[in-house]
KOLRO-382461 format. One record per residue: x, y, z of N, C-alpha, C, CB in turn; residue in one letter. Coordinates in steps of 0.001 Angstrom, whole numbers, padded with zeros to 6 digits, always signed. Atoms other than C-alpha are relative to their C-alpha. Glycine has a CB too. Layout:
BEGIN
XYZXYZXYZXYZA...
This chain:
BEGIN
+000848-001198+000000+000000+000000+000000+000879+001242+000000-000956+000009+001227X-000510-001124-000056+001288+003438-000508-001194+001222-000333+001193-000081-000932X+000451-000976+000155+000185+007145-000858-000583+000198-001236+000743+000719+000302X+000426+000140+001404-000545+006985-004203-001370-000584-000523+000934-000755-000548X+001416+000413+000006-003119+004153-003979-001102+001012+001152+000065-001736+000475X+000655-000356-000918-004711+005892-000921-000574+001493-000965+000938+000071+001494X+000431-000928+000616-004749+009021-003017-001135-000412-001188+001159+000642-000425X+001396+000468+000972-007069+007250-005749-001082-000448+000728+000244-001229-001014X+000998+000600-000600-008928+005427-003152-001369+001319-000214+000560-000452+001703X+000560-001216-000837-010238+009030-001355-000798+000951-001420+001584+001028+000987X+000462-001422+001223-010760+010776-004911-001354-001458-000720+002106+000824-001821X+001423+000210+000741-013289+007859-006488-001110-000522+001300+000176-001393-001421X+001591-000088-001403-015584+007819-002725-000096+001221-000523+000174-000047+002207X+000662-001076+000057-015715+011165-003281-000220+000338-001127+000440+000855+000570X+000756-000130+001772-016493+011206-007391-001136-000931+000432+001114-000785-001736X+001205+000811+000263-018802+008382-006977-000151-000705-000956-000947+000568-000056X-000159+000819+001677-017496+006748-010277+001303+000082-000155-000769+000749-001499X-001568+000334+000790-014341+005552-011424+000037+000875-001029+000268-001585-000698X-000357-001108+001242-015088+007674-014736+000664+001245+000441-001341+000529-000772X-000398-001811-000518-015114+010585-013125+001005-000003+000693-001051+000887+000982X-001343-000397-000487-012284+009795-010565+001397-000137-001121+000229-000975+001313X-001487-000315+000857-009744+008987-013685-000132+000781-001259+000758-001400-000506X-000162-001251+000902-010663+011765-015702+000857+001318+001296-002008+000572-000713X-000557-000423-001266-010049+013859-011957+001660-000302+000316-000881-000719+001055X-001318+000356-000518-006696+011760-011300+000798+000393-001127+000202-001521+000436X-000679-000565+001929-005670+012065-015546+000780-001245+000034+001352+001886-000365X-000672+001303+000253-005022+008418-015424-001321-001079-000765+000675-000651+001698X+001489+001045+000772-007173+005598-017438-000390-001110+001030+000491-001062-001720X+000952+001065-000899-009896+003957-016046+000490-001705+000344-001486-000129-000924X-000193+001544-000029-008666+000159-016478+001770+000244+001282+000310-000895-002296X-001331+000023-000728-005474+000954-014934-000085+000763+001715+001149+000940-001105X+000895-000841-001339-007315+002886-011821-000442-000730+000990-001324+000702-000371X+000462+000749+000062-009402-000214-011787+001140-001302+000858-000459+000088-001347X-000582+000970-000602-006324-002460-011003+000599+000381+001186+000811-000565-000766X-000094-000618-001447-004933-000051-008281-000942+000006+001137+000158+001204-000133X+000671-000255-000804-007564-000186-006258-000499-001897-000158-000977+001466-000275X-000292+001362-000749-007778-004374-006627+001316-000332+000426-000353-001098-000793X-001409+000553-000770-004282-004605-005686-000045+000946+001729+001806+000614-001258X+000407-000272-001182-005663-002387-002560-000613-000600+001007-000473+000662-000112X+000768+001085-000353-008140-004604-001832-000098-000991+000829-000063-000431-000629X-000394+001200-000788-006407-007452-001796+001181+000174+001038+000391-001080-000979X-000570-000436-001162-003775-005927+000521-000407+000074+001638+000178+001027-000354X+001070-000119-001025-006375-004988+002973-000631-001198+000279-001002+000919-000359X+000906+001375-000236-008068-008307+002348-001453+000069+000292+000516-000773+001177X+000889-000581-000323-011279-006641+002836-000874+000541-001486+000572+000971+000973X+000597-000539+000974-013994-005271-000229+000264+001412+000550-001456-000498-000276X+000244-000932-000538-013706-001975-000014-001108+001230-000946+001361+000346+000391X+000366-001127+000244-015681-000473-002333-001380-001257-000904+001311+001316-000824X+001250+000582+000643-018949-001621-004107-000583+000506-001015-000929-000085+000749X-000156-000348+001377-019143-001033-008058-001751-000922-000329+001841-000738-000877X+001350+000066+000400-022905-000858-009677+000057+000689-001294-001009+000621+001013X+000405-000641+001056-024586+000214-012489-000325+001691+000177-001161-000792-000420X+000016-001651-000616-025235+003966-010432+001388+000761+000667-001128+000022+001331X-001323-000732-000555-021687+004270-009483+001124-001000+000885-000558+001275+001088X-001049+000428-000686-019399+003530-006992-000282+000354+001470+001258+000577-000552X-000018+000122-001317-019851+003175-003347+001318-000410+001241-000930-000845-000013X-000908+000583-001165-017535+002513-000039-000837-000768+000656+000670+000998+000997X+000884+000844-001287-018500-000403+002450+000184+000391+000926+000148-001306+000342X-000235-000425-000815-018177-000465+005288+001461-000052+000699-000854-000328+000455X-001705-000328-000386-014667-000936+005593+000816+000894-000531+000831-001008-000226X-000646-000886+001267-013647+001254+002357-000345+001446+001058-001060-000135-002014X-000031-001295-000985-015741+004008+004764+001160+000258+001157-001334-000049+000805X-001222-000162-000697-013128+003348+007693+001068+000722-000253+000434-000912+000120X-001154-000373+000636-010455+003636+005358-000062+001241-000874+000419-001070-000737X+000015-001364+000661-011622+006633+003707+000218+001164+001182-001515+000220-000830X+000154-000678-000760-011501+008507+006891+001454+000329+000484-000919-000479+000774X-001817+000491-000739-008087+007562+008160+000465+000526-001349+000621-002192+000459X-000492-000485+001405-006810+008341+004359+000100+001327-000274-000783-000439-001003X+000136-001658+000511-007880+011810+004038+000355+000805+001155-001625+000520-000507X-001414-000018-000790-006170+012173+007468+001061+000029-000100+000243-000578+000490X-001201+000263+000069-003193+010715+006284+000644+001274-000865+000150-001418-000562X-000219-000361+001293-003315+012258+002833+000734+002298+000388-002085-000435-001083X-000460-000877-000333-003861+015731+004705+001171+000525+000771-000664+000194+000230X-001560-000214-000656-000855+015603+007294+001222-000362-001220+000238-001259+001514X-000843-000118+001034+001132+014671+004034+000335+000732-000674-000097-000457-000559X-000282-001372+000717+000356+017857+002384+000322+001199+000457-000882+000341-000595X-000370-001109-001115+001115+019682+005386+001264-000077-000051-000491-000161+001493X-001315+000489+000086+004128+018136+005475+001032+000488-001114-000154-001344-000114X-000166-000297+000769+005193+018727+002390+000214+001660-000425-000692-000674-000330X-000006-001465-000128+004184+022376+002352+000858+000798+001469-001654+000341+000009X-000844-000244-000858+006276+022738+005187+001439+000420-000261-000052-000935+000626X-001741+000453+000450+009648+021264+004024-000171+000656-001224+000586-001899-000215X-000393-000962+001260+009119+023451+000739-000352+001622-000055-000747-000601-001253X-000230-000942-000470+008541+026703+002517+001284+001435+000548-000471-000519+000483X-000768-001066-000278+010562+029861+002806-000009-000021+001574-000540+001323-000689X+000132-000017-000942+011425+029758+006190-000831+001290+000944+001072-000305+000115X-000022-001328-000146+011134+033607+006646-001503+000146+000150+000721+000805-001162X+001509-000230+000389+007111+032988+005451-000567-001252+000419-000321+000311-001624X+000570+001646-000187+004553+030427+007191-001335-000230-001029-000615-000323+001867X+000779+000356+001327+002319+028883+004622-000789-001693+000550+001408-000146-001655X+000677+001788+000037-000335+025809+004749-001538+000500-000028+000408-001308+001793X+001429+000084+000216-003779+025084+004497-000424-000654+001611-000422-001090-001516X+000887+000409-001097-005680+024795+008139-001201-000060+000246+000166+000441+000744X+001905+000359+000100-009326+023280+008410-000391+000431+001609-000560-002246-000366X+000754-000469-001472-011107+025344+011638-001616+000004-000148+000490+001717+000476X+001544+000179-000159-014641+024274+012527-000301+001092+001078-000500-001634+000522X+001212-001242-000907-016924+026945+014011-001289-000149+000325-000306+001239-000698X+001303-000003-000300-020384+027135+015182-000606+001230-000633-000197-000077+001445X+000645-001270+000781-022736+029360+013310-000021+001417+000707-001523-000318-000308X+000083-000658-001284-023003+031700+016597+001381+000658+000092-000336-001021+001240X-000993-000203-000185-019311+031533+017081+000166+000987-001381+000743-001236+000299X-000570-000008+001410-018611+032039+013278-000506+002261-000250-001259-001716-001420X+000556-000477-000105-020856+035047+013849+001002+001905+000885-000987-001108+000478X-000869-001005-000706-018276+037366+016173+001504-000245-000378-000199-000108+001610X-000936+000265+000128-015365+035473+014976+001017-000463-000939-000129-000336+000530X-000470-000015+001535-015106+034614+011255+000700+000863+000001-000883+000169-001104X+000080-001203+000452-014584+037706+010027+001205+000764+000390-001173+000570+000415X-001333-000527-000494-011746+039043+012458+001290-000994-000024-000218+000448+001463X-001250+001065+000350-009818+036007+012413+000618+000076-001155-000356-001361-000014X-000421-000163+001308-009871+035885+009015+001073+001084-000504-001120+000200-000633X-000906-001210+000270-008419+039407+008313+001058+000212+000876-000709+001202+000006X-001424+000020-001216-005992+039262+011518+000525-000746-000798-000013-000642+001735X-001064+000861+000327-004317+036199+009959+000252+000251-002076-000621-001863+000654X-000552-000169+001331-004426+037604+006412+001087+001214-000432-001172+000144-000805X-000547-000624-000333-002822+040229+007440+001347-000273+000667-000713+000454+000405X-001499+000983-001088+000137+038560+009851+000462-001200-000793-000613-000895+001830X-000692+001285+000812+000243+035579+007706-000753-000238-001559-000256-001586+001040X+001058+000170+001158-001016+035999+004168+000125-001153-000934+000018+001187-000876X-000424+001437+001151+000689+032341+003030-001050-000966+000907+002216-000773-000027X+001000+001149-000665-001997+030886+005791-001093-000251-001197-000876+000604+001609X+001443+000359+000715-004819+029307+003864-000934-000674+001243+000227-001274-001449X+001246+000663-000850-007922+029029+006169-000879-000448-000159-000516+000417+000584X+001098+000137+000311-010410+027077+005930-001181+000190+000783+000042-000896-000384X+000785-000335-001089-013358+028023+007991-000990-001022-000143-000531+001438+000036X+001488+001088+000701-016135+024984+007961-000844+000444+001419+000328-002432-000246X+001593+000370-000722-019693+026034+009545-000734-000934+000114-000876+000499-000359X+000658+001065-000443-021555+023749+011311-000641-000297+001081+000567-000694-000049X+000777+000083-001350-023950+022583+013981+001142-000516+000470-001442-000878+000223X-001114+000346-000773-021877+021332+016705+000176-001045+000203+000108+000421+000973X-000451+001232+000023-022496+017785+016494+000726-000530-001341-001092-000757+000331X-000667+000249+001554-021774+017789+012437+001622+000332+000365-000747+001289-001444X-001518-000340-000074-018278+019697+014032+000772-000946+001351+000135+001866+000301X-000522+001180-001302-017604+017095+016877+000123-001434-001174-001665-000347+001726X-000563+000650+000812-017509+014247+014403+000949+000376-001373-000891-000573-000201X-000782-000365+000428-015571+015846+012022+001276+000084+000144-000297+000545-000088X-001096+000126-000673-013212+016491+014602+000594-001451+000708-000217+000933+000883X-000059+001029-000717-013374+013135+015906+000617-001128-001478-001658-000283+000874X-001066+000619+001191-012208+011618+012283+001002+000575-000752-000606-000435-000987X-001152-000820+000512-009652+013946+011542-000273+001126-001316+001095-001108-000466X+000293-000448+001020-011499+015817+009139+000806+001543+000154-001559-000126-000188X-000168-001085-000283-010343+018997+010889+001205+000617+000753-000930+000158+000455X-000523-000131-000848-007618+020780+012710+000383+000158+001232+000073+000177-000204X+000622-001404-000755-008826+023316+014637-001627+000468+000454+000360+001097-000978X+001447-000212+000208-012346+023377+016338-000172+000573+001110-000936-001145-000256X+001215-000960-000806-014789+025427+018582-000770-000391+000407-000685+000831-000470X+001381+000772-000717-016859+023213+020606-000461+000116+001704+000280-001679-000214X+000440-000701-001170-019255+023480+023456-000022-001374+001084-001617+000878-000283X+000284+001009-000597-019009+019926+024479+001879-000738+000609-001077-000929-001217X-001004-000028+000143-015496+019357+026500+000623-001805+000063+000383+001080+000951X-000513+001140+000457-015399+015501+025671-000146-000657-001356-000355-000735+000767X-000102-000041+001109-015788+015982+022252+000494-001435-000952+000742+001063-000017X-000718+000447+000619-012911+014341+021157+001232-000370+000691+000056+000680-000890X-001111+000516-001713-010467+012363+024472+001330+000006-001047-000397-002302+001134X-001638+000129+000216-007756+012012+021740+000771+001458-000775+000273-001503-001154X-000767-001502+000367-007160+015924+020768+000100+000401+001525-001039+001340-001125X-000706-001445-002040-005424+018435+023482-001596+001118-000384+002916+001957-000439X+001313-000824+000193-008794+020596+024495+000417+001089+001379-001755-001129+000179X+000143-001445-001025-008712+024174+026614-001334+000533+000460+000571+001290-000745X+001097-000959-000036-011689+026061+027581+000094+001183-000738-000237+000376+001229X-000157-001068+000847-011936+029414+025457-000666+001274+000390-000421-000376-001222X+001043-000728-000532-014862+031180+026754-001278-000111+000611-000195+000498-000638X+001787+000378-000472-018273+031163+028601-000610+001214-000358-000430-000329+001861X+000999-000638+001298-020957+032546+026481-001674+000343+001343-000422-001870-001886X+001766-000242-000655-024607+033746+028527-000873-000414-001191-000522+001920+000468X+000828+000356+000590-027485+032596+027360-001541+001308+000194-000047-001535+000511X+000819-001107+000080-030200+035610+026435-001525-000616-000759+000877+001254-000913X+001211+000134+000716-033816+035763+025608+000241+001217-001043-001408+000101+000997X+000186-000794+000898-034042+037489+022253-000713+000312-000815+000494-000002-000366X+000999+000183+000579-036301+039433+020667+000293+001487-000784-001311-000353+000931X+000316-001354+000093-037143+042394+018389+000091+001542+000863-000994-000219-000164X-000232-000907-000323-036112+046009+019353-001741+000822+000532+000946+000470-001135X+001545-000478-000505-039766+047232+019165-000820-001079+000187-000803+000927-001015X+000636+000968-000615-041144+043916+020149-001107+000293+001149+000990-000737+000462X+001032+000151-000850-044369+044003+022082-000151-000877+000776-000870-000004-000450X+000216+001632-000895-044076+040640+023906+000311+000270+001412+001191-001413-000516X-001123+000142-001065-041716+042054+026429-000462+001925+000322+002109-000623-000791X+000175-001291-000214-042661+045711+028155+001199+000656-000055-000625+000236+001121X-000941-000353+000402-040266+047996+027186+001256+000378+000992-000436+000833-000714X-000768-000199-000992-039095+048557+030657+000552-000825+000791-000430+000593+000569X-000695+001571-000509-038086+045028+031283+001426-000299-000514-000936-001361-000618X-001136+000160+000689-034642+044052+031180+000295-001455+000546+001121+001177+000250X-000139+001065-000614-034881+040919+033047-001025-001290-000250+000016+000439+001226X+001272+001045+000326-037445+037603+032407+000359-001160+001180+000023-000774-001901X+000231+000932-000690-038078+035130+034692-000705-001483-001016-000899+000692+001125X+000209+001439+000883-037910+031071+033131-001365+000184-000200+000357-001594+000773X+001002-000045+000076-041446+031604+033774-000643+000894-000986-000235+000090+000996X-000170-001193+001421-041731+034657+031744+000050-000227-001343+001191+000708-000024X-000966-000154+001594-039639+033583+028807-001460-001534-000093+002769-000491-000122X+000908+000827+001257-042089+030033+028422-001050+000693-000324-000611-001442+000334X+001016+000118+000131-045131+031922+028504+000113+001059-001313-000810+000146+001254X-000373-000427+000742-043500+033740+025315-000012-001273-001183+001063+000669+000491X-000209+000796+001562-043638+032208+021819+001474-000203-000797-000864+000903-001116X-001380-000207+000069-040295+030845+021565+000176-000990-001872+000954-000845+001791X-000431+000611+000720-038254+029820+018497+001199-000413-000195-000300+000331-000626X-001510+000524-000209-035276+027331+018977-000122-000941-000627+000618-000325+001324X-000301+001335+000798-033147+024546+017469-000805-000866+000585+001463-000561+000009X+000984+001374+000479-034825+021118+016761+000562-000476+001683+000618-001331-001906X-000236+000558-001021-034464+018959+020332+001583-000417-000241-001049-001066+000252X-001521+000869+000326-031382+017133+018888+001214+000932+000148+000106-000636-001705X-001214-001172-000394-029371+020546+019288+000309+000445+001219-000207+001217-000538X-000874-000136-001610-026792+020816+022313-000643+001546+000689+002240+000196-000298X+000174-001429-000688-028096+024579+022737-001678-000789+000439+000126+001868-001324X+001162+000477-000711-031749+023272+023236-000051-000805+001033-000679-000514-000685X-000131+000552-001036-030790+020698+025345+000844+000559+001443+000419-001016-000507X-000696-000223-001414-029058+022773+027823-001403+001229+000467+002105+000807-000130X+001293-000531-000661-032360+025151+027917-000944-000848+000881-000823+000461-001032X+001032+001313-000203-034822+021760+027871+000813+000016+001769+000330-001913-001453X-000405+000753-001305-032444+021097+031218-000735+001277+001129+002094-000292+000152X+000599-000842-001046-033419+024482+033046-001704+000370-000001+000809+001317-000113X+001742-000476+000380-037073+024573+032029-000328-001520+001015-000757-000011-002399X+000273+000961-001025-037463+020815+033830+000455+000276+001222+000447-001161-000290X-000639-000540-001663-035482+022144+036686-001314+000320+000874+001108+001733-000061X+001187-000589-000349-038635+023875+037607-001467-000411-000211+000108+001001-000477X+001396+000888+000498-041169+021540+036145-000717+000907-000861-001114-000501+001292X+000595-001306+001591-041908+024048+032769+000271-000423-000967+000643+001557-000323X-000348+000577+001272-042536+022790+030012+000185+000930-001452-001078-000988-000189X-000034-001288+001024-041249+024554+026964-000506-000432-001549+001714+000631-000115X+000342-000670+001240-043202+025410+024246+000404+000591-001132-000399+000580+000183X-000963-001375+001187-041669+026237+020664-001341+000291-001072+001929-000907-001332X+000729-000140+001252-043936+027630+017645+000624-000125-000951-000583+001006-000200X-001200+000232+001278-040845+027000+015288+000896-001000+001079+001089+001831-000731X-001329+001212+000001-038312+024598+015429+001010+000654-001457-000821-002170-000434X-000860-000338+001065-035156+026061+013203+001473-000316+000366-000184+001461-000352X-001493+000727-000548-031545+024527+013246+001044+001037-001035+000178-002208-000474X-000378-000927+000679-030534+027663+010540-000131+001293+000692-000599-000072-001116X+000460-001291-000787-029645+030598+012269-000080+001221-000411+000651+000221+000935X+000637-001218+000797-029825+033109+009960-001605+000276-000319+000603-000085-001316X+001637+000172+000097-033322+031766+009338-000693+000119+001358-000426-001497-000607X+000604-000660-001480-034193+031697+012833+000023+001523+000237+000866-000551+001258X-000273-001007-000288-033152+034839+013545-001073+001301-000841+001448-000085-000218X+000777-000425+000910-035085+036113+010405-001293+000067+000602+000073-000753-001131X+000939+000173-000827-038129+034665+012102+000045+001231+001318+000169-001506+000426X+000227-000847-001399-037650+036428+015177+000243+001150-000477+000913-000276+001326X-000086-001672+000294-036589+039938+013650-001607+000128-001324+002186+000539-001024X+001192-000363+000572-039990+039217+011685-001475-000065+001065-000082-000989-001258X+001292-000225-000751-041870+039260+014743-000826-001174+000600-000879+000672-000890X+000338+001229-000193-042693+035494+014794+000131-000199+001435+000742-000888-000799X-000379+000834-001054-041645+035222+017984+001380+000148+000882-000011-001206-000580X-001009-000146-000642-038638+034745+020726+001370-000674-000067-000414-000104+000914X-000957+001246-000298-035401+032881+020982+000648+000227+001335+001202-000197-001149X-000539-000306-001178-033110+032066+023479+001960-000627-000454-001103-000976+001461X-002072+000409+000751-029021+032423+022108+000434+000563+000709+000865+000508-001593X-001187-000572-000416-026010+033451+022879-000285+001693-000867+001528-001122-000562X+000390-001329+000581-025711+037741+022089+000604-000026-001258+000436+001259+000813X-000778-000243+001454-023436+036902+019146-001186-000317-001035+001497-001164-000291X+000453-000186+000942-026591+036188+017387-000709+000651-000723-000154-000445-000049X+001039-000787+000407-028105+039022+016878+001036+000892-000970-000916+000798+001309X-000648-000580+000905-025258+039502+014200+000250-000626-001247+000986+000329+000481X-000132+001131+001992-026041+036607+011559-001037+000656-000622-000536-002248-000161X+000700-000896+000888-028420+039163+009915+000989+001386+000026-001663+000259+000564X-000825-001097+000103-025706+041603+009681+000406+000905+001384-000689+000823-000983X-000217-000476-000838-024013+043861+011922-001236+001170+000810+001138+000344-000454X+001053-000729-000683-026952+045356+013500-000673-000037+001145-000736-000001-000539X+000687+000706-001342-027438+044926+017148-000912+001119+000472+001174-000482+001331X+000614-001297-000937-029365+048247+018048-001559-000392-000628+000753+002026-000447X+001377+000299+000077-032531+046382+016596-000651-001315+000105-000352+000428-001042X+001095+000915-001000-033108+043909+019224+000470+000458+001090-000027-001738+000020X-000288-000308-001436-032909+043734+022786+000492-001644+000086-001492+000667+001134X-000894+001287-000865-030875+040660+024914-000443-000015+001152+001603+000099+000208X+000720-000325-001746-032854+040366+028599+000751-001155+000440-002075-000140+000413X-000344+000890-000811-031125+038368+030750-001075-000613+000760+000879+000486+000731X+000868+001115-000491-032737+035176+032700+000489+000277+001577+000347-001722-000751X-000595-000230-001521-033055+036411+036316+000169-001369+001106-001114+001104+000764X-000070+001454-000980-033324+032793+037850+000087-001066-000141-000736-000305+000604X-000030+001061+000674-031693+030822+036259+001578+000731-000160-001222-000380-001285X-002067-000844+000470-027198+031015+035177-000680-000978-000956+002280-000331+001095X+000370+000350+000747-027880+030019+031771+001962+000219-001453-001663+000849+000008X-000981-000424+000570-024241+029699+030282+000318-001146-001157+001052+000306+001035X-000149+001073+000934-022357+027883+027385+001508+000043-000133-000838+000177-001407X-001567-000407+000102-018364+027310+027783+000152-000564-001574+001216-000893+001345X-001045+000468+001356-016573+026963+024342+001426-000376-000114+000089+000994-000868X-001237+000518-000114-013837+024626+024359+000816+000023-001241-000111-001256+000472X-001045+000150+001587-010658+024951+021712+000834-001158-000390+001179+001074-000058X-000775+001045+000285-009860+021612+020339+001178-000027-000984-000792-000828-000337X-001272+000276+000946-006769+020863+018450+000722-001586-000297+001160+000878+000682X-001335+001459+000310-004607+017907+016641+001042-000164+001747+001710+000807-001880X-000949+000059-000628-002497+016474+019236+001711+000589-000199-000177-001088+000081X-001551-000290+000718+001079+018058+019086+001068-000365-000923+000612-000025+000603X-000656+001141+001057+002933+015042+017612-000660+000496-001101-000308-001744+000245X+000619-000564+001461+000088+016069+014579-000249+001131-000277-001089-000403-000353X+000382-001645+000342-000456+019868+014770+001156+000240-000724-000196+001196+001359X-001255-000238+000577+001417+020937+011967+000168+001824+000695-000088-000285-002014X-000372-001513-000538+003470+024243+012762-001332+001259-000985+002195+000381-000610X+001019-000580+000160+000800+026330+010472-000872+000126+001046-000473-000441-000878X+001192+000088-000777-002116+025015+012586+000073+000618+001133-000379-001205+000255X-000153-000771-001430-000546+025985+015837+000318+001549-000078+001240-000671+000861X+000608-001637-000098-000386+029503+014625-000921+000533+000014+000171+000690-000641X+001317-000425+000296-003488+029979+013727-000760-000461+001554-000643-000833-001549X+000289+000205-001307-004379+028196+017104+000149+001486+000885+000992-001182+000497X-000291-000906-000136-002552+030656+018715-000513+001481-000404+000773-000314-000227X+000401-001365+000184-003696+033992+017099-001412-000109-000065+000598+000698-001219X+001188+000183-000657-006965+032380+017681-000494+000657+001317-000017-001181+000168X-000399-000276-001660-006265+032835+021158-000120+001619+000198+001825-000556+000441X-000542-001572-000285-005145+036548+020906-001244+000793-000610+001671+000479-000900X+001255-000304+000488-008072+037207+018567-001612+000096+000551+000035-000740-000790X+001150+000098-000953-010479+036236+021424-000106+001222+001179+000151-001448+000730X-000132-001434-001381-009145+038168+023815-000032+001608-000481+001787-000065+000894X+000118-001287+000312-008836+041225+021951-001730+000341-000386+001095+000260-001243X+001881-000381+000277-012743+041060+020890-000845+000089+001630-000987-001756-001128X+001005-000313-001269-013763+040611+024422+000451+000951+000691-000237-001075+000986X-000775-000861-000841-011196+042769+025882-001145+001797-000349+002116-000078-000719X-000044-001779+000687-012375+045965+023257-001819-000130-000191+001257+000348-002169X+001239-000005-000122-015949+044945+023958-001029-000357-000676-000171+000759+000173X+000837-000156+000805-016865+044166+020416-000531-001720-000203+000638+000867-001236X+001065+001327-000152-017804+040413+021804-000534+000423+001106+000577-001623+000164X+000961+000044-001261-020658+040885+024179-000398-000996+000364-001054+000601-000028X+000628+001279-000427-022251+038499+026671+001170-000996-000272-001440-000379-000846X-000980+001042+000195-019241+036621+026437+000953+000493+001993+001194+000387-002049X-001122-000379-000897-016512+036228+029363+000953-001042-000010-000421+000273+001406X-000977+000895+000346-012805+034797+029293+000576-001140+000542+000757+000533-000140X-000439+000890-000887-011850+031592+030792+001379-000238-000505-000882-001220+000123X-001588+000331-000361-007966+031024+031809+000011-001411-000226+000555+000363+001631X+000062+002152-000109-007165+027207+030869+000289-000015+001346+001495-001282-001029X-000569+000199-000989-005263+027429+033862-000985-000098+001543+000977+001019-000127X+000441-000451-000384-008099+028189+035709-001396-000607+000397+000265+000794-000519X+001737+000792+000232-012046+026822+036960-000474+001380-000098-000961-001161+001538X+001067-001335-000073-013303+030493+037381+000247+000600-001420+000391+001306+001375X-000220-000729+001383-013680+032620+033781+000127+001661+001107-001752-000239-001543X-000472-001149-000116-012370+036227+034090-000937+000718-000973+001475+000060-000233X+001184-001058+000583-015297+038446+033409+000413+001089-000675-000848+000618+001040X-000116-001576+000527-015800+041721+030891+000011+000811+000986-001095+000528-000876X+000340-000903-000514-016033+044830+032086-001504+000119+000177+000562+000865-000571X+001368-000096-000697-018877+045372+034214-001439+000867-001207+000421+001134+001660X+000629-000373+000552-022202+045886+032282+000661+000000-001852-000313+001103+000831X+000320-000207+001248-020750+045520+028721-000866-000578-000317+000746-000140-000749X+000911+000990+000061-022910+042292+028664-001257+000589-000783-000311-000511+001427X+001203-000561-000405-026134+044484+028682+000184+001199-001381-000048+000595+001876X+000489-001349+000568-025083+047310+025776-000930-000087-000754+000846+000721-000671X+001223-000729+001183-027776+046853+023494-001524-000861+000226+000628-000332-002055X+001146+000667-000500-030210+045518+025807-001383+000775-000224+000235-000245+001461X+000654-001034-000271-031910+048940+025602-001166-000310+000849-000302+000615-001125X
């Protein structure tokens, strides 16, 4: 077995046809055909399952497609390493985000590191947080942003931040008297709420404080799109209950909602920073790790992440904002 076959394997799972992977590779089909039975029989295993609709992986070819495009990627890291200007760092790093996250933190990352390192290539992949926990859990990724801190037992994981959890609604919203800045659990169910589907980690950490109290919560939507949610609720439909970074996936416009805090109830969400183990973090990745890092702190430091506060790895307590930024556009 070598790199070579593994490299054809990974390219006809993901064509779905031998045609198409050796037009893709620029090698002929019959000869494609025998690379991948001399794989086969190496493995000793089928790995792939050839039809009249294409080309499939079994269930072992899936295994091995996973581990492969692992391999394939620390190879090209590798590579782009040892043929680097020393002077200039250069590579391609895959960072998973949460739509929420992606929301306060795309955007500056991005331009910080295009700026400091313009040979980085980032990839940014959005995603719910269980689509970015398996991802991370087969190597699909480098670099991830998750809220769950056993994710993934065989990457190095930190804490990053703890996030509040806000009722949110429309700026001129009627649901909520205008002189309220606070809701009581009780409050917020007897509101027309609209949150992710049950199966989402943010619902299930509400679902936990609404039974706390024996309240059952009520949604009139179910939306796992948060631009679309959000849409909903800045159309009046109704309430949610996020983190404050989302009242910026409809654009930078926070002065047309309000954020009320949950007076009886701590309603938080830590975000842990997973990474490749060291032995595999290529030197790229751990920069971008790194100015990750610096990139956090400077958004919460200069205020322009709200409802957020910083947790020290070193540390069980998080190191709070400045008093009341939490609250600026609670009006």
């Amino acid at each position: 077995m070598d790199m070579r076959q593994l490299r054809y394997f990974v390219q006809i799972v993901e064509s779905g046809s031998l045609a198409k992977a050796s037009r893709q590779l620029f090698i002929a089909q019959p000869a494609l055909s025998q690379q991948m039975a001399r794989l086969e029989d190496e493995v000793g295993k089928a790995l792939l399952v050839r039809s009249s609709r294409g080309v499939t992986a079994t269930d072992n070819g899936e295994a091995l497609y996973h581990h492969a495009k692992f391999m394939l990627r620390q190879l090209d890291q590798a590579v782009s390493v040892a043929r680097q200007d020393k002077a200039a760092m250069s590579g391609r790093v895959a960072l998973g985000l949460a739509p929420t996250t992606v929301c306060r933190l795309g955007l500056p990352l991005m331009q910080h590191l295009r700026a400091k390192y313009p040979g980085v290539l980032l990839n940014i992949v959005e995603g719910l947080s269980g689509h970015l926990e398996h991802m991370t859990r087969v190597g699909q990724l480098d670099l991830a942003v998750l809220f769950n801190q056993t994710a993934a037992s065989e990457l190095s994981v930190e804490p990053l931040l703890e996030e509040e959890l806000f009722v949110i609604l429309p700026a001129a919203s009627a649901l909520v008297a205008p002189e309220c800045s606070t809701l009581t659990l009780r409050e917020v169910a007897a509101l027309p709420l609209i949150l992710p589907s049950p199966g989402h980690g943010l619902r299930k950490r509400i679902a936990l404080e609404f039974e706390r109290i024996n309240l059952t919560l009520d949604t009139v939507a179910e939306v796992d799109s948060l631009p679309l949610l959000m849409s909903c609720v800045g159309q009046g439909m109704g309430a949610t209950i996020k983190p404050m970074a989302a009242i910026h996936a409809l654009g930078d416009t926070p002065l047309r909602w309000r954020c009320l805090r949950i007076s009886d109830a701590t309603m938080h969400r830590t975000n842990y920073l997973y990474a490749l183990p060291p032995a595999k973090l290529s030197p790229c990745a751990a920069v971008v790790r790194d100015e990750l890092r610096l990139v956090v702190r400077q958004l919460v430091g200069s205020g322009q992440w709200q409802g957020v506060s910083l947790v020290d790895a070193g540390q069980a307590a998080p190191t709070q904002p400045p008093q009341g930024a939490a609250l600026a556009v609670a009006g």
